[in-house]
C-alpha positions as CSV (number, residue, x, y, z in Angstrom):
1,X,-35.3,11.9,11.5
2,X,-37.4,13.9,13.9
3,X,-35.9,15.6,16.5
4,X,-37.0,15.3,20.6
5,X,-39.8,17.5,20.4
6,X,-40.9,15.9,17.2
7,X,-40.3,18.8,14.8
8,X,-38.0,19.0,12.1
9,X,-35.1,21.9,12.7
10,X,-32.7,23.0,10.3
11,X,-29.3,22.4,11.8
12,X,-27.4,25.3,13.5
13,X,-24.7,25.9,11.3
14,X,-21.6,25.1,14.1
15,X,-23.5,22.1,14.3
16,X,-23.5,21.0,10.5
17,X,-19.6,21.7,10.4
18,X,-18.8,19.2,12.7
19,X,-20.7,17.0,10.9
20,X,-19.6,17.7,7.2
21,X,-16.2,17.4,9.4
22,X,-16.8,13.6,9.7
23,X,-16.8,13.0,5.7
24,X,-13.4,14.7,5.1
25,X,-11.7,14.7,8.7
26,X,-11.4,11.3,10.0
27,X,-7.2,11.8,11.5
28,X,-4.5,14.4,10.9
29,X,-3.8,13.1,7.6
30,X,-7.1,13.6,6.5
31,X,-6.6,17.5,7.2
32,X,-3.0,17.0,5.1
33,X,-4.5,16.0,2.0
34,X,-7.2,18.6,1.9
35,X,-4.5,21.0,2.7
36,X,-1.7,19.5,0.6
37,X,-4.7,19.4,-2.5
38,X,-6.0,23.1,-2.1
39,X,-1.8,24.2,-2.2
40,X,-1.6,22.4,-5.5
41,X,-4.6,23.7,-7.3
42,X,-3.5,27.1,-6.0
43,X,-0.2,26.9,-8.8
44,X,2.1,26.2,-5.6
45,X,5.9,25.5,-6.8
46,X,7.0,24.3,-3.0
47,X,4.9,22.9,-0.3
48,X,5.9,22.3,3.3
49,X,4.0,19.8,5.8
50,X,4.9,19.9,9.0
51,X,3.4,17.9,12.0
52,X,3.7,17.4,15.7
53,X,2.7,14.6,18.0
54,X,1.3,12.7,14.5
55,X,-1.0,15.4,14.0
56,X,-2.7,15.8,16.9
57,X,-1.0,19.1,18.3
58,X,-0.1,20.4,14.6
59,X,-0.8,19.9,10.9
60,X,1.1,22.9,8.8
61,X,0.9,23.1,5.3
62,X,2.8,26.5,4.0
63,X,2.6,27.0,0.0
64,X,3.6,29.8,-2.4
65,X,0.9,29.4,-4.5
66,X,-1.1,32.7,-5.6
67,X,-2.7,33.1,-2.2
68,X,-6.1,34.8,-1.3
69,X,-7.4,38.6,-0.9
70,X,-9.1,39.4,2.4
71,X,-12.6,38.9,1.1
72,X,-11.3,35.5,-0.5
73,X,-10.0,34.4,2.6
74,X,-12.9,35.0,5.1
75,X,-15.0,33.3,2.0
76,X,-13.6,30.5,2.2
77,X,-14.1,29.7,5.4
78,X,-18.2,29.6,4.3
79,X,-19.9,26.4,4.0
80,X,-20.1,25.3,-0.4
81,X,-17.5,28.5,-0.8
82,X,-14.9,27.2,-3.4
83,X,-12.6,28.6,-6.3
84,X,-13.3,25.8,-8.7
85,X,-17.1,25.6,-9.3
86,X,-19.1,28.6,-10.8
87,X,-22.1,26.3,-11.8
88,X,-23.8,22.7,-12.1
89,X,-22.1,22.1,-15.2
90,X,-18.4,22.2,-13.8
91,X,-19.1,19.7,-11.7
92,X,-19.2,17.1,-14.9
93,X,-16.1,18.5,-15.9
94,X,-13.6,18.8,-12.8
95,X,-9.9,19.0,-13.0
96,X,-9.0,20.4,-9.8
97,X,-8.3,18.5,-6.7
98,X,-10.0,19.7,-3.9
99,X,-13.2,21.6,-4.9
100,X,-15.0,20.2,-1.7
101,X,-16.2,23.6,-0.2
102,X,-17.0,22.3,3.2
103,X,-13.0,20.7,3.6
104,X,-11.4,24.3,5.3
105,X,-15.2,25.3,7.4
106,X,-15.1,21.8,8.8
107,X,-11.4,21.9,9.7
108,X,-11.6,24.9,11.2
109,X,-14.6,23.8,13.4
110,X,-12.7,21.1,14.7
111,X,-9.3,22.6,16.0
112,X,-7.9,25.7,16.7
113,X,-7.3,27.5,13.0
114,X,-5.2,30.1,11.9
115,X,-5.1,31.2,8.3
116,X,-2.5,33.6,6.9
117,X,-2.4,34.7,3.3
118,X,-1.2,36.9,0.6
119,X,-1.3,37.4,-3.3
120,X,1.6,37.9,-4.6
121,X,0.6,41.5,-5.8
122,X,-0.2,42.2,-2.6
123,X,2.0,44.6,-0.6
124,X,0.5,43.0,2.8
125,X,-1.1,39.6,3.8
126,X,-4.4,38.9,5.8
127,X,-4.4,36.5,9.2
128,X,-7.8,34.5,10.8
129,X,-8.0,33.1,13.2
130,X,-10.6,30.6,14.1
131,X,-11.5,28.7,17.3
132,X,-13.1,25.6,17.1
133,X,-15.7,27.2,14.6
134,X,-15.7,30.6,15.9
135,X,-14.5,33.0,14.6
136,X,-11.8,35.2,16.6
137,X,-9.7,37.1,14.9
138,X,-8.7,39.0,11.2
139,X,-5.9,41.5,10.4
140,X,-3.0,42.2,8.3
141,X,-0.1,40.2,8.2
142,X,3.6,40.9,7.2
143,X,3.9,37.2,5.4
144,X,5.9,35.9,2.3
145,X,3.2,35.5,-0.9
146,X,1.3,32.3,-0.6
147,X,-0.8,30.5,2.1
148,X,-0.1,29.2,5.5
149,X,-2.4,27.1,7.3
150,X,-1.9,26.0,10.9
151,X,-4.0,23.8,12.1
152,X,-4.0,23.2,16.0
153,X,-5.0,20.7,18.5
154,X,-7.5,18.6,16.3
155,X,-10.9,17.9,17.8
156,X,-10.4,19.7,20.7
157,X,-14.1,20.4,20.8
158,X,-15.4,16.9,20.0
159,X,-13.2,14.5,22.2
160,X,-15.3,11.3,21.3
161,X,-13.4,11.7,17.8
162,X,-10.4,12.4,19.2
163,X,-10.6,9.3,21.6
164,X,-10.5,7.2,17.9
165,X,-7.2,8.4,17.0
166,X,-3.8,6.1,16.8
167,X,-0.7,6.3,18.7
168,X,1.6,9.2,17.4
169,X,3.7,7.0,15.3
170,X,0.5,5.5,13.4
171,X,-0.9,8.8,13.0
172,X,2.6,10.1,11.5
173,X,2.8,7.3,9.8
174,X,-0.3,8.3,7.9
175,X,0.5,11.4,7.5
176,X,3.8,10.2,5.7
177,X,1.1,8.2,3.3
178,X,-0.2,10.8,2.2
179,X,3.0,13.2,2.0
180,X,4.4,10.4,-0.7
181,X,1.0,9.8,-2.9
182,X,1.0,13.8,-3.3
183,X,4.6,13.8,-3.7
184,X,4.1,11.5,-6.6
185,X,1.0,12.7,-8.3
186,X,3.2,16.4,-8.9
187,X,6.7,15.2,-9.1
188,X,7.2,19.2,-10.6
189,X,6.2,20.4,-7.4
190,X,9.2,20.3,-4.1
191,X,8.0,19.2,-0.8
192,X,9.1,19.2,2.2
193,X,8.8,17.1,5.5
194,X,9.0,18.1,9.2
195,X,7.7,16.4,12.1
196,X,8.8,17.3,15.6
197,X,11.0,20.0,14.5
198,X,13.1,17.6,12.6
199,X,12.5,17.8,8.8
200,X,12.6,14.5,7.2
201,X,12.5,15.1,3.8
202,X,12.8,17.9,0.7
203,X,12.4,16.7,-2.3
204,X,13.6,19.2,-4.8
205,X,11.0,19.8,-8.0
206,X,11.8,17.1,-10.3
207,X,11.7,16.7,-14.0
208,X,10.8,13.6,-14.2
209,X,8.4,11.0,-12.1
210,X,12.0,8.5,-12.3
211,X,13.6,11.7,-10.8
212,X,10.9,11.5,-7.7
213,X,11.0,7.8,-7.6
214,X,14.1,7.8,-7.1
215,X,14.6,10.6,-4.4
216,X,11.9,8.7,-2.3
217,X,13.0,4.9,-3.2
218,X,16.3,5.2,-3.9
219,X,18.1,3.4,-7.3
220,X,18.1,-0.4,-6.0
221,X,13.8,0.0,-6.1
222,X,13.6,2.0,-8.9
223,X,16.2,-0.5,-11.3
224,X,13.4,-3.2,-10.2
225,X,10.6,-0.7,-12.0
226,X,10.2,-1.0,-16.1
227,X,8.4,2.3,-17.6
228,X,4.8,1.6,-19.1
229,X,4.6,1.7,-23.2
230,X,2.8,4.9,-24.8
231,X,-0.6,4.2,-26.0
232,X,-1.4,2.5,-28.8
233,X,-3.3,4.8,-31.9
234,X,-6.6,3.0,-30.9
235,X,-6.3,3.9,-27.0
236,X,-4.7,7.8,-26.8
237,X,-7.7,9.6,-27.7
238,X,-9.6,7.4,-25.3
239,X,-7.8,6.8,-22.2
240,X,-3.6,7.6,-21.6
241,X,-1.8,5.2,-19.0
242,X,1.3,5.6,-18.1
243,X,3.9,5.3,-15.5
244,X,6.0,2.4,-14.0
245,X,5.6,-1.7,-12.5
246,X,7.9,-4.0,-10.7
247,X,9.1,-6.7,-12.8
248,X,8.4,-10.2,-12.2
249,X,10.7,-12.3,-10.1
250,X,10.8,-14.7,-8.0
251,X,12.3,-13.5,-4.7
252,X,9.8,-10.3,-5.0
253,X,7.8,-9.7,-1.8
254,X,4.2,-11.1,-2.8
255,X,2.8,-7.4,-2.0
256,X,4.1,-4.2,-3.1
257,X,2.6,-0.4,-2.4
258,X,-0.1,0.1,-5.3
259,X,-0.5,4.1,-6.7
260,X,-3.1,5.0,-9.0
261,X,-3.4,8.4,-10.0
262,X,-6.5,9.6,-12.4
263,X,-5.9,12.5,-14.0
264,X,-3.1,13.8,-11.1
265,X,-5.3,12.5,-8.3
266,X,-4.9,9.6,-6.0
267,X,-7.8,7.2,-6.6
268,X,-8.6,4.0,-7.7
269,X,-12.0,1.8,-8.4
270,X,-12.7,-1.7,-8.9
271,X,-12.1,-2.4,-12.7
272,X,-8.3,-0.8,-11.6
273,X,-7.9,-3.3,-9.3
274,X,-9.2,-5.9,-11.8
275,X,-7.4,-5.2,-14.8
276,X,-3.7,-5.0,-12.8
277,X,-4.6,-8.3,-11.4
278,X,-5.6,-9.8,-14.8
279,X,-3.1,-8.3,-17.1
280,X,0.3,-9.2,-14.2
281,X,1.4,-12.1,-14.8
282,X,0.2,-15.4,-12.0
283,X,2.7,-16.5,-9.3
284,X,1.7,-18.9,-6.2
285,X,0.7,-16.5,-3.0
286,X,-0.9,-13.0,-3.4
287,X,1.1,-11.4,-5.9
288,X,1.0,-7.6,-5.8
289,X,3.7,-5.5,-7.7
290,X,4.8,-2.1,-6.7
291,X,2.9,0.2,-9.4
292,X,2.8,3.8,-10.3
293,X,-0.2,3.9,-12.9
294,X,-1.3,7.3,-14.0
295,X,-4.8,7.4,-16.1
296,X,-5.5,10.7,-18.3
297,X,-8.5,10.4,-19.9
298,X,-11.7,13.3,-20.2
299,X,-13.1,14.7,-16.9
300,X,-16.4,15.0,-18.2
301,X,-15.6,10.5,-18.3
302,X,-15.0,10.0,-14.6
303,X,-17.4,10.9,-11.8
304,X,-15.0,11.8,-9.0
305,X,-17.7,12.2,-6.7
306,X,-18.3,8.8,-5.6
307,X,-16.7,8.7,-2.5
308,X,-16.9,11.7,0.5
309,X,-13.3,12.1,0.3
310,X,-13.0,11.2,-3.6
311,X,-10.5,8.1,-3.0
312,X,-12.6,6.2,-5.4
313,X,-13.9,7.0,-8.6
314,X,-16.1,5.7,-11.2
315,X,-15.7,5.6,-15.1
316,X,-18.4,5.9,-18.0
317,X,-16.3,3.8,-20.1
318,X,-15.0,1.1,-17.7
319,X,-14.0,-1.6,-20.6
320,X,-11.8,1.3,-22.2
321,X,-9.7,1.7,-19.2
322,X,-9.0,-1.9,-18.2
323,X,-7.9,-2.4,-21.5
324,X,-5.8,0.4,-21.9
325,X,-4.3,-0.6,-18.1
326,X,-4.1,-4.8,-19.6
327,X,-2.1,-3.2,-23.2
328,X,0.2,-1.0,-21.0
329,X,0.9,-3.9,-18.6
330,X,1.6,-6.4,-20.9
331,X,3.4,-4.2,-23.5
332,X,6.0,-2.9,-20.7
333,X,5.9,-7.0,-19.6
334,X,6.7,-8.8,-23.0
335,X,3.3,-9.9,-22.9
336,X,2.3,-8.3,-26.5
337,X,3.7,-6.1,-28.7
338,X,4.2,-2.5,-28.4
339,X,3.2,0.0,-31.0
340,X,6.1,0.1,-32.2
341,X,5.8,-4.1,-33.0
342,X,8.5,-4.5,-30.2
343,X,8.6,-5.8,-26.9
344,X,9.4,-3.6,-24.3
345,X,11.5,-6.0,-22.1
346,X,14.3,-6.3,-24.3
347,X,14.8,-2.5,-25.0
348,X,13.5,-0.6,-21.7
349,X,15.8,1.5,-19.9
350,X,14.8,4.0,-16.8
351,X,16.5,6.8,-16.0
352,X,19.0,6.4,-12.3
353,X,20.8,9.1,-11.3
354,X,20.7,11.3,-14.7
355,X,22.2,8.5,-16.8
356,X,20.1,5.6,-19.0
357,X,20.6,2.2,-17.0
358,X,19.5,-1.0,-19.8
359,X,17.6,-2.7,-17.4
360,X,18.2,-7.0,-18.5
361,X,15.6,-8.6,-20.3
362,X,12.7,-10.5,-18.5
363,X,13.4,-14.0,-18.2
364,X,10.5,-15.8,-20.0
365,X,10.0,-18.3,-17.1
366,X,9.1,-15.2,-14.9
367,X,6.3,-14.4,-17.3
368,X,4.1,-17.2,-18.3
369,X,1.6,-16.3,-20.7
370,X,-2.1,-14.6,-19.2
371,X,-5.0,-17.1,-17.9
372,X,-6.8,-16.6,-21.1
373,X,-3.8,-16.7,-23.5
374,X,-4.3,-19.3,-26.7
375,X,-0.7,-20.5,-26.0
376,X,-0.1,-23.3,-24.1
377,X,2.4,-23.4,-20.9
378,X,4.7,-25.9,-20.9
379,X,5.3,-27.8,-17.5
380,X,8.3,-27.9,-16.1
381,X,9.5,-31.4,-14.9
382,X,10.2,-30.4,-11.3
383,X,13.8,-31.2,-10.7
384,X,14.9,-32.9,-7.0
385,X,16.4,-29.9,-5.1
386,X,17.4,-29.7,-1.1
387,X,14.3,-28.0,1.1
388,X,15.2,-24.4,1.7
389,X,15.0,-24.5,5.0
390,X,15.2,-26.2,8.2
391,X,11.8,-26.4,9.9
392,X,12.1,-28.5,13.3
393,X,8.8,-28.7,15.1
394,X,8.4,-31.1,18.2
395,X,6.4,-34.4,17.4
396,X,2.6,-33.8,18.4
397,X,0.8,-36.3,20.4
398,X,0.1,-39.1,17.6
399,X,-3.6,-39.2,18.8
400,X,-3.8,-35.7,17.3
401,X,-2.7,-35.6,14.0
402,X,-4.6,-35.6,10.8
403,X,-3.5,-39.3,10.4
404,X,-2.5,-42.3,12.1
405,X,0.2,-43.1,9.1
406,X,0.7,-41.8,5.6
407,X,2.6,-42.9,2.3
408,X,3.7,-40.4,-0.5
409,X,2.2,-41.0,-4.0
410,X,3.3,-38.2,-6.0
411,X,3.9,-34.8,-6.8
412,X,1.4,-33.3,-10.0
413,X,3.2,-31.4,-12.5
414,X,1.3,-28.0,-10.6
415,X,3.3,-28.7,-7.9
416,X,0.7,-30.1,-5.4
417,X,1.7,-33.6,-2.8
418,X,-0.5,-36.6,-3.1
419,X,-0.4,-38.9,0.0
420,X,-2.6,-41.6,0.5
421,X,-3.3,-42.4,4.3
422,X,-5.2,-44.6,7.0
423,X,-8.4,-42.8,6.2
424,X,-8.1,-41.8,2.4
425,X,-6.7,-39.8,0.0
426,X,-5.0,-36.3,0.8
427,X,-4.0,-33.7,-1.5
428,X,-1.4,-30.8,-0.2
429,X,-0.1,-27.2,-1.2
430,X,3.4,-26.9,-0.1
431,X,3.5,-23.2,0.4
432,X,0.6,-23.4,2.3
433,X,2.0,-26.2,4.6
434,X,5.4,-24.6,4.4
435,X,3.6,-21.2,5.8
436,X,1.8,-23.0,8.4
437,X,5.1,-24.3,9.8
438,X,6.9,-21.1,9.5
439,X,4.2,-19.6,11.8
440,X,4.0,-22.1,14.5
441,X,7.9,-22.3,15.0
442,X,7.8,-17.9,15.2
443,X,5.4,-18.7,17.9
444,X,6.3,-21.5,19.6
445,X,7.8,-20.0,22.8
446,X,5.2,-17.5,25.2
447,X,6.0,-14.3,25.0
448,X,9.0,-13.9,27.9
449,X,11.0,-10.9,26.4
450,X,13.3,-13.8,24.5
451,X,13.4,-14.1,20.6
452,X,10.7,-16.9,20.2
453,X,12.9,-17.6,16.7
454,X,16.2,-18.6,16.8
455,X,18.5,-16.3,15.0
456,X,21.2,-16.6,12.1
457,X,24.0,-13.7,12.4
458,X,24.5,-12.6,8.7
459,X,27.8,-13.3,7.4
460,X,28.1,-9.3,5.7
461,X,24.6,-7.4,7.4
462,X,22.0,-6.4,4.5
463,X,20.6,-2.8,4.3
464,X,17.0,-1.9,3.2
465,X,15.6,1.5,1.8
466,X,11.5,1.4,2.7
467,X,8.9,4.3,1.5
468,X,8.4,6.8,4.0
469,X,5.2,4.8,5.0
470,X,6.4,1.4,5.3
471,X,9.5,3.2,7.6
472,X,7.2,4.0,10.1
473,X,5.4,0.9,10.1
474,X,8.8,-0.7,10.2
475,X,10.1,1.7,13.5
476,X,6.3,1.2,14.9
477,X,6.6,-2.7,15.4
478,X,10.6,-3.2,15.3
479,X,10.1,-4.9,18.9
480,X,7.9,-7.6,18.0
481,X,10.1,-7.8,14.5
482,X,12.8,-8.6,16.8
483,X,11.4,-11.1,19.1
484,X,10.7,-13.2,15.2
485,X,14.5,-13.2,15.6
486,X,15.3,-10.2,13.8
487,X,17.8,-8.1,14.6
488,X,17.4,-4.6,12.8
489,X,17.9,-1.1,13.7
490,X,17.4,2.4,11.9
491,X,20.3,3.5,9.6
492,X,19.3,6.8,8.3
493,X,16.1,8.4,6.5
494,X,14.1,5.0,5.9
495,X,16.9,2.5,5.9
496,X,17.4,-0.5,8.2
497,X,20.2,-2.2,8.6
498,X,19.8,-6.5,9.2
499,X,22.0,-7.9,11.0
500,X,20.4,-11.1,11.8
501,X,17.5,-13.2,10.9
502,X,15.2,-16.2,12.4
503,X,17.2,-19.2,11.2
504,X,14.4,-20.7,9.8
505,X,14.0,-18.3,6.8
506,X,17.7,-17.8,6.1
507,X,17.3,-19.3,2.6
508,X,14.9,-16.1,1.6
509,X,15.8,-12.6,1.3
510,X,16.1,-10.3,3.9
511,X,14.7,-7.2,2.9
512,X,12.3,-9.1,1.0
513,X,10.9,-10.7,4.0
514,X,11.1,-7.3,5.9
515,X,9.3,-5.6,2.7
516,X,6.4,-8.1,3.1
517,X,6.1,-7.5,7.0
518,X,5.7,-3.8,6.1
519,X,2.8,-4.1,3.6
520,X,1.0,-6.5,6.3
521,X,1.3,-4.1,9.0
522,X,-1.0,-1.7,7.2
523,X,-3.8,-4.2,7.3
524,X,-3.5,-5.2,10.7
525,X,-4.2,-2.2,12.5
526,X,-8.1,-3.4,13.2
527,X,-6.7,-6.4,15.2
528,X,-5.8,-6.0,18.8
529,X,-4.9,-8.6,21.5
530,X,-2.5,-9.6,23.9
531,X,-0.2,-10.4,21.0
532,X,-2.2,-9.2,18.1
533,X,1.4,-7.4,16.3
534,X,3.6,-10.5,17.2
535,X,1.0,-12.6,15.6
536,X,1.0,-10.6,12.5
537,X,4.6,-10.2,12.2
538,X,4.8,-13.9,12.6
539,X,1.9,-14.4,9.9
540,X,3.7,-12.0,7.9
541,X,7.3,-13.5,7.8
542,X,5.6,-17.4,7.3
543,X,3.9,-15.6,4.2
544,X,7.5,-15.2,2.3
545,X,7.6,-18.8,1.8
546,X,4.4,-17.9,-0.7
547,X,6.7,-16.8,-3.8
548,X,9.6,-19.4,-2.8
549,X,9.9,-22.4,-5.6
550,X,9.5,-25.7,-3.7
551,X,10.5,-28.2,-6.2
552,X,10.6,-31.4,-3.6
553,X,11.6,-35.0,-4.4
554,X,10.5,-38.0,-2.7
555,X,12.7,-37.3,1.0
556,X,11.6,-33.4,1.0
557,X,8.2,-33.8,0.4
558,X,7.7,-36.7,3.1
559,X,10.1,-34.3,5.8
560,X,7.3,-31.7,5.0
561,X,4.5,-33.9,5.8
562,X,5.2,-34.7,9.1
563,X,6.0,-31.1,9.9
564,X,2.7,-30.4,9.2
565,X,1.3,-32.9,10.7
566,X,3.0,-32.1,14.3
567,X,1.3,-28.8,13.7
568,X,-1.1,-27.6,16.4
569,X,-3.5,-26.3,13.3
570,X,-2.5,-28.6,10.4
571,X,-5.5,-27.9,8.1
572,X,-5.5,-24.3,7.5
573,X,-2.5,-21.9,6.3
574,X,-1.9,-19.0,8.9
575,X,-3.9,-16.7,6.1
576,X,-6.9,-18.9,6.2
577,X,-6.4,-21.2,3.2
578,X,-6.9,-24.7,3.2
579,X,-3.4,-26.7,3.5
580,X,-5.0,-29.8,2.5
581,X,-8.2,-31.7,0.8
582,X,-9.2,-34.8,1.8
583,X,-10.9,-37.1,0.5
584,X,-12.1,-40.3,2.3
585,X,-11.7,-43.9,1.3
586,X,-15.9,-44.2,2.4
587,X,-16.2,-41.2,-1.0
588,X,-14.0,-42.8,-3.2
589,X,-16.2,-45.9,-2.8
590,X,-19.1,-44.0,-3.0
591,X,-18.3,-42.2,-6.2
592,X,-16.8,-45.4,-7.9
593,X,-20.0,-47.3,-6.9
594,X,-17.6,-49.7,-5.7
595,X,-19.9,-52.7,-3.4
């Protein structure tokens, strides 16, 4: 593009830093993974994060990796300046995690930057100091080996970015994100947690990825987790997966935190994403397990350059890798046989606490066989249970339901309602209907700082241990949480203690229903409005009906009808899916030719 006068200028070079600063730092956490990457490839054994005001006043990474000479130091601060590329040919073949040589120059020219470092044959250290590109100041340092990187009011010099950033609980939040993928990619290195002076967590170096799981999750998540098979002789000199995912169940939340690494960094692409969702096995609602799936394969077969800040990645061999994911998911699941010719879900164990726990075999209802398995699925005869909840919703004006009158038919062997009514024929999902009546009783009253929920006091009050991520989402929105009818309140380092719930969802779990609100807060952070959170929690917490079984006779099945008829939006489930088809008599005519 042509600039005013109509020439072409090359760029001043505090001008291109703030730019290149745009493709790796979009928030505080962006400037923690950049920092938290360069620490690892530097051989750190300990690395310490610490934050203030979510980011915006400080981002601190200190390592005691081999640190940097003078000479290496100022270098770095040089636009393409980097330790892990000599040539074209490296970049087909990288191993490292953060190469990117613009990452500390466009930092730096975004904030107030002070860099201390020293090798560790170094009798002394070296200090810059940088100010919002310029730079101020270099000299010795008394400092321990290892680099320190302090990184000050962020975009102090370009306040239209700054203007974009979160509150200081989404921005720590964030930062906590990326703390736990980093902390799980290098379970050998410790790391350590501080924001606001109060240090959250230090993870000692651990032997073992279980050993990390568990000091983040805690046993009661981690028994839930069954370890991924080792490569079959056709895959490991291909592609190596390995790693951990939730086991089916029933009462699991219907999403889950998702971690791919590819060789040791976070990433993930499309045929990932496809191959987890074709090898797990299908549930009703959007099923997404808690996985920690680690891919080793070649770097000269992955192109990690895809994305500015390398969160996706692209594969030569794409067909290799979702097979090797579908084997290691189905091995670990029952699914097929291991290498061994055994199944994995009736001999896996997983280690809690330095001792082997037996985790119980999978129950084979929980894991029907894949869409394009030969074997057929039996169908259950659905068998007359009570409805699992309560649902009262004040009778709508009859002029504005779907229907003047309706008469149930049947229920199909897949679980959907058949009603025939004035108009036609009307086919129903119950978990669809069930969600839409959830949502409208969580929001019938206006917001007037009452519960719009009633609640239901819990006989002995239920504890849940969250990620460090979904914690902070958790404490971020626990006031609209409440007004669902909630009552919930922090109970040390990411644990919540229930003591109520709404009434209405007293038949599901929980910390299951709290564990789905967490995942949906993540997504809704686009969305603003008057009530845009209460609206998502409420969304959210209807949503757990999704994974419930609803096996309704005759007297169920008609209650639920005319719940969802008194509905104010009867046709669509809060999500956007379609509650019902219809079908009119005028069609059925028209199809059957009928005069």
């Amino acid at each position: 593009m042509a600039a005013r006068d109509g020439h072409v200028h090359v760029l001043p070079l505090h001008v291109a830093n703030k730019i290149a600063a745009g493709e790796v730092v979009e928030r505080p956490a962006s400037v923690v993974k950049e920092l938290v990457e360069n620490s690892v490839d530097a051989g750190a054994a300990n690395i310490k994060v610490s934050i203030a005001q979510g980011g915006r006043k400080l981002v601190s990474v200190r390592d005691d990796g081999c640190g940097m000479t003078k000479d290496d130091a100022l270098l770095s601060l040089e636009r393409q300046a980097t330790s892990k590329i000599l040539d074209v040919d490296d970049i087909e073949n990288i191993d490292t995690l953060g190469f990117r040589g613009e990452a500390i120059p466009s930092i730096a020219s975004v904030s107030r930057f002070t860099l201390v470092t020293r090798r560790h044959d170094a009798d002394e250290g070296t200090q810059i100091v940088v100010n919002a590109g310029e730079l101020v100041e270099t000299s010795t340092a008394g400092c321990p080996p290892g680099t320190l990187v302090e990184v000050r009011d962020l975009f102090c010099n370009v306040p239209a970015r700054r203007k974009f950033l979160r509150s200081f609980a989404t921005e720590e939040g964030r930062v906590k994100g990326i703390f736990t993928v980093h902390a799980l990619a290098h379970p050998g290195i410790g790391f350590s947690l501080v924001v606001d002076g109060r240090e959250l967590y230090r993870l000692a170096p651990a032997t073992s990825l279980s050993d990390r799981l568990l000091d983040i999750y805690g046993a009661d998540f981690v028994e839930s987790l069954i370890p991924l098979p080792p490569p079959s002789d056709a895959q490991r000199n291909i592609v190596r997966v390995s790693g951990y995912i939730e086991k089916p169940n029933l009462s699991m939340p219907t999403r889950r935190d998702q971690y791919v690494f590819v060789n040791g960094r976070p990433a993930t692409a499309p045929s990932i994403a496809y191959a987890v969702r074709e090898a797990y096995p299908h549930r009703q609602g959007d099923v997404k397990p808690a996985l920690f799936l680690f891919i080793e394969l070649p770097p000269n077969q992955v192109d990690v350059n895809v994305h500015p800040t390398k969160r996706e990645v692209r594969f030569r061999d794409n067909i290799a890798v979702k097979r090797a994911i579908a084997e290691a998911i189905e091995g670990a699941l029952g699914l097929r046989p291991t290498t061994s010719g055994e199944t994995t879900s009736e001999a896996t164990t997983i280690e809690t606490n330095g001792a082997k726990t037996p985790l119980p075999p999978l129950p084979h209802s929980s894991t029907p066989p894949l869409p394009h398995s030969s074997t057929p699925t039996p169908t259950p005869t659905p068998t007359p249970t009570p409805t699992p909840t309560e649902l009262p919703i004040a009778a709508a004006d009859t002029d504005a339901r779907p229907w003047k009158w309706f008469k149930f038919l049947a229920t199909t062997a897949s679980g959907y309602l058949i009603i025939e009514t004035d108009a036609g024929l009307v086919t129903i999902n119950p978990h669809a209907a069930r969600e839409r009546i959830a949502f409208e009783r969580l929001l019938a009253r206006s917001g007037n700082g009452e519960p719009t929920a009633v609640s239901q006091q819990l006989l002995i009050p239920e504890t849940i241990r969250l990620s460090p991520v979904d914690a902070a989402r958790i404490t971020a929105a626990i006031g609209d949480i409440e007004q669902m009818g909630f009552k919930i309140e922090p109970f040390g380092r990411d644990t919540f203690k229930i003591d109520a719930v709404p009434q209405l969802v007293g038949a599901l779990s929980p910390a299951d229903v709290i564990s789905t609100v967490a995942r949906d807060l993540s997504e809704g952070g686009a969305k603003r409005g008057e009530r845009w959170r209460e609206e998502l929690v409420a969304k959210s917490i209807a949503r757990s009906f999704a994974g419930m079984s609803l096996a309704l006779d005759e007297s169920g099945a008609t209650k639920l009808v005319e719940e969802l008829a008194s509905c104010r939006m009867p046709y669509i489930s809060p999500g956007g899916k379609p509650t019902m088809i219809f079908t009119s008599t005028r069609e059925l005519d028209r199809r059957f030719a009928k005069n």
